[in-house]
GUPA-338224 format. One record per residue (C-alpha): residue number from 1; x, y, z. Coordinates in steps of 0.05 Angstrom, whole numbers, padded with zeros to 5 digits. Layout:
N
   pos        x        y        z
   NUM        X        Y        Z
...
***
This chain:
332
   pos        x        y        z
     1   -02629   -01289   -00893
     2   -02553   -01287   -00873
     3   -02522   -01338   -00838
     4   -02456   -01348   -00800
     5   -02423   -01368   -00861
     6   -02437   -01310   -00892
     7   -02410   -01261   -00845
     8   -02346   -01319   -00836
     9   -02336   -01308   -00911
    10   -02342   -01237   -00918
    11   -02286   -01222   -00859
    12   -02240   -01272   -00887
    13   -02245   -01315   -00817
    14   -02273   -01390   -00804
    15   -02339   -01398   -00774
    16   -02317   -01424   -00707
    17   -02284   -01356   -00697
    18   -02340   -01320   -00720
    19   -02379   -01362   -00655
    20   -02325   -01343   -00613
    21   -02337   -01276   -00622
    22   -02414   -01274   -00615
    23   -02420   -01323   -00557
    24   -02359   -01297   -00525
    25   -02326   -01365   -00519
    26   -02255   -01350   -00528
    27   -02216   -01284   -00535
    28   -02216   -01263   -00608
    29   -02165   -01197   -00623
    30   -02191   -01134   -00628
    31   -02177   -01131   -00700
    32   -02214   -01197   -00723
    33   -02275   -01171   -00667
    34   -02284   -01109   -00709
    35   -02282   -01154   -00775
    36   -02330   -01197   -00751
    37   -02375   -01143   -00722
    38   -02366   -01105   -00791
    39   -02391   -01166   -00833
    40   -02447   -01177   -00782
    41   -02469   -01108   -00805
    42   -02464   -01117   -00871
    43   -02494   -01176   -00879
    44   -02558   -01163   -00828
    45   -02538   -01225   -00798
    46   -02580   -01244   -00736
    47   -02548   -01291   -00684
    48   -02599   -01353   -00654
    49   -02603   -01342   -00585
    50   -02652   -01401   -00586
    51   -02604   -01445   -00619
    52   -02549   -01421   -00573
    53   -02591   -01435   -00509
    54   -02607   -01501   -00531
    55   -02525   -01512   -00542
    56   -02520   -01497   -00479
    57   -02580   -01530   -00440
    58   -02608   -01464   -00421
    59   -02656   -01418   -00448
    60   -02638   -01357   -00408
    61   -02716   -01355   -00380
    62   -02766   -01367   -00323
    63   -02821   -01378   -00304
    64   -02872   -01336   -00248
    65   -02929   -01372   -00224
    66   -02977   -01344   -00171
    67   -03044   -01315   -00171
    68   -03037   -01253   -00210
    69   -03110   -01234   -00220
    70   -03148   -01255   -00151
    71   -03080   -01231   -00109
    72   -03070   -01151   -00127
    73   -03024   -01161   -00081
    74   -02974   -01196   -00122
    75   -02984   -01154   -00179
    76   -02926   -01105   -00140
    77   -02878   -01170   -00136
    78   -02893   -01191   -00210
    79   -02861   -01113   -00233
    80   -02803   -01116   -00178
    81   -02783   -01194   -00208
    82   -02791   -01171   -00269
    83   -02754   -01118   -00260
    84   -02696   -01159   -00232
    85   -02698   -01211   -00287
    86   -02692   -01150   -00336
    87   -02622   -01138   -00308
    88   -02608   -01202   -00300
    89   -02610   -01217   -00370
    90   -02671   -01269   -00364
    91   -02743   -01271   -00401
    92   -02800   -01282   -00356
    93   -02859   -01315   -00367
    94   -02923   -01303   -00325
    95   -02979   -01352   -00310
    96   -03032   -01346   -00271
    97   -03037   -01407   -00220
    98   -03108   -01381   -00199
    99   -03098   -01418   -00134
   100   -03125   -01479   -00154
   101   -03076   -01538   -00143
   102   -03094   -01578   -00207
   103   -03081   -01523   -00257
   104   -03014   -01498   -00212
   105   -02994   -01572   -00228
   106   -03012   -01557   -00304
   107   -02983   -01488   -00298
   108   -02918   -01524   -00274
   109   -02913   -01578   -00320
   110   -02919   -01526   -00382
   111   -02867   -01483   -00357
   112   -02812   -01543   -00347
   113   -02843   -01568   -00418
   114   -02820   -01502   -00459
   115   -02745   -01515   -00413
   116   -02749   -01444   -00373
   117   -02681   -01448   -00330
   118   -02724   -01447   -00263
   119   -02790   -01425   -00235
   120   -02813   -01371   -00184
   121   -02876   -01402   -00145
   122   -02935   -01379   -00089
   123   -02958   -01437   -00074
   124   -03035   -01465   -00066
   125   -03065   -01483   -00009
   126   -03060   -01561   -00018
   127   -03040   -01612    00036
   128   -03012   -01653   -00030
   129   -02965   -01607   -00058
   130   -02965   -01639   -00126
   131   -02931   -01576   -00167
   132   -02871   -01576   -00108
   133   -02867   -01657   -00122
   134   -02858   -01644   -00191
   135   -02816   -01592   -00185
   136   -02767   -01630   -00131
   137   -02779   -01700   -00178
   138   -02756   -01665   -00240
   139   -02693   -01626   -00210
   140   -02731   -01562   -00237
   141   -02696   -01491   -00192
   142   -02746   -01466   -00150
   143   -02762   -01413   -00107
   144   -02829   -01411   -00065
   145   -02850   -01331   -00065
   146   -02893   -01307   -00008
   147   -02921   -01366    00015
   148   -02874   -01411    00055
   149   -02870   -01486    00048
   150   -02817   -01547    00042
   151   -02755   -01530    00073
   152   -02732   -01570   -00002
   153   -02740   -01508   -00033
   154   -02713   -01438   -00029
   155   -02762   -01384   -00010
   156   -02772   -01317    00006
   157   -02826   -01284    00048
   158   -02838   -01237    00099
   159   -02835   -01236    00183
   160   -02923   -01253    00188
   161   -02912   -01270    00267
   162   -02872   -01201    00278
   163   -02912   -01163    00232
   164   -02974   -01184    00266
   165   -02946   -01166    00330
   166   -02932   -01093    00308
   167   -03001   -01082    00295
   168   -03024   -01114    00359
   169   -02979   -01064    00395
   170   -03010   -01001    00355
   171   -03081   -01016    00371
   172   -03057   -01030    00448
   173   -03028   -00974    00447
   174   -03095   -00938    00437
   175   -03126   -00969    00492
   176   -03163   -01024    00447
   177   -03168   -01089    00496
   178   -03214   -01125    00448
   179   -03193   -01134    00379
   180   -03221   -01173    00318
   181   -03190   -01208    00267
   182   -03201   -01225    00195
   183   -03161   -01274    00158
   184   -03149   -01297    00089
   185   -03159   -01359    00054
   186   -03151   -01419    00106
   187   -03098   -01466    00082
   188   -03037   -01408    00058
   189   -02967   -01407    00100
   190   -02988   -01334    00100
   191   -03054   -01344    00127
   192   -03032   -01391    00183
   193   -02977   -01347    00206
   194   -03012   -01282    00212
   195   -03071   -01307    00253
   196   -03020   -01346    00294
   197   -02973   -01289    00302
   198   -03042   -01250    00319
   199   -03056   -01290    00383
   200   -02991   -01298    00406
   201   -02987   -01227    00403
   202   -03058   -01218    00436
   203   -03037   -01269    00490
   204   -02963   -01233    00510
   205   -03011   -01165    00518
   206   -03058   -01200    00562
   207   -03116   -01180    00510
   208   -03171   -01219    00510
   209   -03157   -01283    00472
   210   -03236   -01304    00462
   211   -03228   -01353    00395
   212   -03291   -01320    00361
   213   -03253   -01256    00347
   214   -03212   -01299    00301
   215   -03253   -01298    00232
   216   -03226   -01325    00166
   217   -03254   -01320    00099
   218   -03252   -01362    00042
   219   -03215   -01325   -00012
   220   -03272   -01275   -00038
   221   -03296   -01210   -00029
   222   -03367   -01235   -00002
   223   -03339   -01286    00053
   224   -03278   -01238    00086
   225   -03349   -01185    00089
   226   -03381   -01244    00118
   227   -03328   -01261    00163
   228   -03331   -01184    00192
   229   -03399   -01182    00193
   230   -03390   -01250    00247
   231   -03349   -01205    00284
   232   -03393   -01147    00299
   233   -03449   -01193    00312
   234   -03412   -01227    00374
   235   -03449   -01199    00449
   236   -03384   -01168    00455
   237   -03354   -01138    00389
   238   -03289   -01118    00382
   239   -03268   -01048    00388
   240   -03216   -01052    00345
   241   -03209   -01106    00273
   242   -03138   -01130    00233
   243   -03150   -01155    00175
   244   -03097   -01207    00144
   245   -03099   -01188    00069
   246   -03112   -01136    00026
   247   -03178   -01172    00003
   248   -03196   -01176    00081
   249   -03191   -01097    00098
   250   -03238   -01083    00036
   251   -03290   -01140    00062
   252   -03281   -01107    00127
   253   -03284   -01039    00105
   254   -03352   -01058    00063
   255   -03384   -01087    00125
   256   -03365   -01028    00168
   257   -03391   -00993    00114
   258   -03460   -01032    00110
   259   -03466   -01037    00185
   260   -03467   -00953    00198
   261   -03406   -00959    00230
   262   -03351   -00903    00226
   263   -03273   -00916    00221
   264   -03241   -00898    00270
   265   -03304   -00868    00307
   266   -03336   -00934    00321
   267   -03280   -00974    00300
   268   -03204   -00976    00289
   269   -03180   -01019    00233
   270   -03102   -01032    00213
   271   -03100   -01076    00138
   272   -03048   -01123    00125
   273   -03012   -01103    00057
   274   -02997   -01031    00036
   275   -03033   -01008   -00034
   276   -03031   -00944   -00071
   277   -03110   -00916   -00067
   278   -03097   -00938    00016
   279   -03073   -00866    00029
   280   -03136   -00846   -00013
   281   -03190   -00876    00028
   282   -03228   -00833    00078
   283   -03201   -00844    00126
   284   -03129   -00860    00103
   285   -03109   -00938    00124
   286   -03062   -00955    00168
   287   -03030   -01011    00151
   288   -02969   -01071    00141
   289   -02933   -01061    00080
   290   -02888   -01118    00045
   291   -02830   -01106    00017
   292   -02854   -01119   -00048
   293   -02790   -01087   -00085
   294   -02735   -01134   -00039
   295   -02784   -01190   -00039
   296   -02777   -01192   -00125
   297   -02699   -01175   -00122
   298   -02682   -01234   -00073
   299   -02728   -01283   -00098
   300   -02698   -01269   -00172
   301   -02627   -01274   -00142
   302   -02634   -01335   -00108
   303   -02662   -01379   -00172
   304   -02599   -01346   -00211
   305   -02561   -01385   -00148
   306   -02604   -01446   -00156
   307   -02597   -01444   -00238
   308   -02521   -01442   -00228
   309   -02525   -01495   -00176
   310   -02578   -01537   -00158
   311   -02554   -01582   -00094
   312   -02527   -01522   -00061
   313   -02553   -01513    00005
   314   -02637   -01480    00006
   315   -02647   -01414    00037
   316   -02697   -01386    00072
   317   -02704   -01299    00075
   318   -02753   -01269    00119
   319   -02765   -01203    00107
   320   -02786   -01148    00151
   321   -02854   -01100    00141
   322   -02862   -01042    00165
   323   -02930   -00999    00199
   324   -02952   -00952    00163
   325   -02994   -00901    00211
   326   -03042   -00860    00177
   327   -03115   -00842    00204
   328   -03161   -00911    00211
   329   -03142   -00920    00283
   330   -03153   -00856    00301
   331   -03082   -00829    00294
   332   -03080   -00759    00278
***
């Protein structure tokens, strides 16, 4: 295998230049760049970029951890980081955090272990918060994805409170006085926000604000169906259901589904988080889409700002979502 002092010896330069002009450390002329590049191609030399990471304390990657599998959801802002890092010149590595705290911790400590540059979080629902401890006790660059948490920390999400309120407005808007709805996992920023942002929005309609048309599930299929199925078995159901995840509107949808009731016939129903079979559904979902793509693209961006400096002063983007009318609540 070549080496650098092979390629230094065959264009009749030292080896310090020959770094020079690989690592771009100090203007070479154009005539000993082309030697250099010549040998390199003779010889089949292949520069370290391991070696020249570790020169420099930094290994050009990063680290995503979140939920990949139980969350579709962030399967959309895994590609559109990805994506980002790609032009960014960075290697990503994915782990899955499966929303348990104890393995996020593990998850965590492996990725600071094999020295990525920074990590890209969604954090677990956990009053301790041991992965952001870690994170904040080792000086590791962070960015919380999604799920907001310490103001220590950079993060980038979307406006729940607003977008909730946008849906609120729709299903007013079609006369709907009484309206369900079904939340995520208890415990999430995201969670806490949306069903929040719900009854604040229920409560400047003058809706009716009766506390059992709040429902949450417990972060499978067969407890958000449950959760529905509590709903439509109140004296008074709702006339009307928001869900607060993707995982929600298909428990919802199932015990719609189960119960003989028609959407929107019987029941309007707007789903929190756009996916791509939503428009294939019978009928077609309205719904809250993320902005998936500028969710990726600004959480990417602002760990390149935390890599390059740490103490700088934390951000915090919200994002705006957007409605996305199709047929479920009886739009035509």
């Amino acid at each position: 295998m070549a080496t650098i002092i092979d390629v230094a010896r065959r264009a009749g330069v030292s080896v310090s230049t020959v770094s020079h002009v690989v690592n771009a450390t100090r203007t070479v002329s154009p005539e000993t760049t082309r030697l250099v590049a010549e040998a390199i191609a003779a010889t089949g030399y292949t520069p370290n970029s391991i070696a020249r990471s570790l020169a420099r304390s930094a290994t050009n990657s990063v680290g995503i951890a979140l939920s990949a599998i139980s969350n579709p959801y962030f399967s959309d802002i895994i590609c559109a980081i990805g994506r980002e890092c790609d032009r960014l010149g960075l290697m990503v590595f994915l782990c899955d955090t499966h929303d348990d705290p104890e393995h996020e911790l593990q998850v965590v400590r492996g990725l600071h272990q094999r020295r990525v540059d920074g990590v890209l979080l969604a954090p677990a629902a956990t009053s301790e918060q041991r992965a952001l401890d870690y994170l904040r006790d080792n000086r590791v660059p962070c960015v919380l994805v999604d799920r907001a948490g310490s103001p220590e920390f950079d993060q980038v999400c979307v406006q729940n409170a607003r977008a909730m309120a946008m849906v609120v407005e729709h299903l007013a808007g079609h006369g709907h006085r009484r309206i369900g709805f079904v939340g995520g996992q208890p415990g999430f920023a995201t969670s806490l926000e949306r069903a929040e942002g719900f009854r604040d929005a229920v409560l400047a309609r003058g809706l009716d604000d009766d506390m059992a048309l709040l429902q949450v599930g417990n972060g499978d299929l067969d407890a958000v169906t449950a959760a529905a199925f509590r709903l439509l078995a109140l004296p008074k159901p709702p006339t009307a259901i928001a869900t607060g995840n993707n995982l929600a509107t298909v428990g919802t949808m199932r015990a719609l589904r189960q119960a003989g009731l028609r959407v929107p016939d019987d029941m309007a129903l707007i789903g929190f988080d756009d996916f791509e079979w939503a428009d294939y559904f019978e009928p077609r979902l309205t719904t809250i889409a993320q902005p998936c793509q500028e969710i990726g693209r600004h959480a990417a961006s602002l760990l390149m700002d935390r890599i390059k400096d740490y103490d700088g002063k934390r951000r915090t983007l919200r994002l705006a979502a957007s409605l996305v009318i199709r047929n479920s609540c009886g739009c035509r």
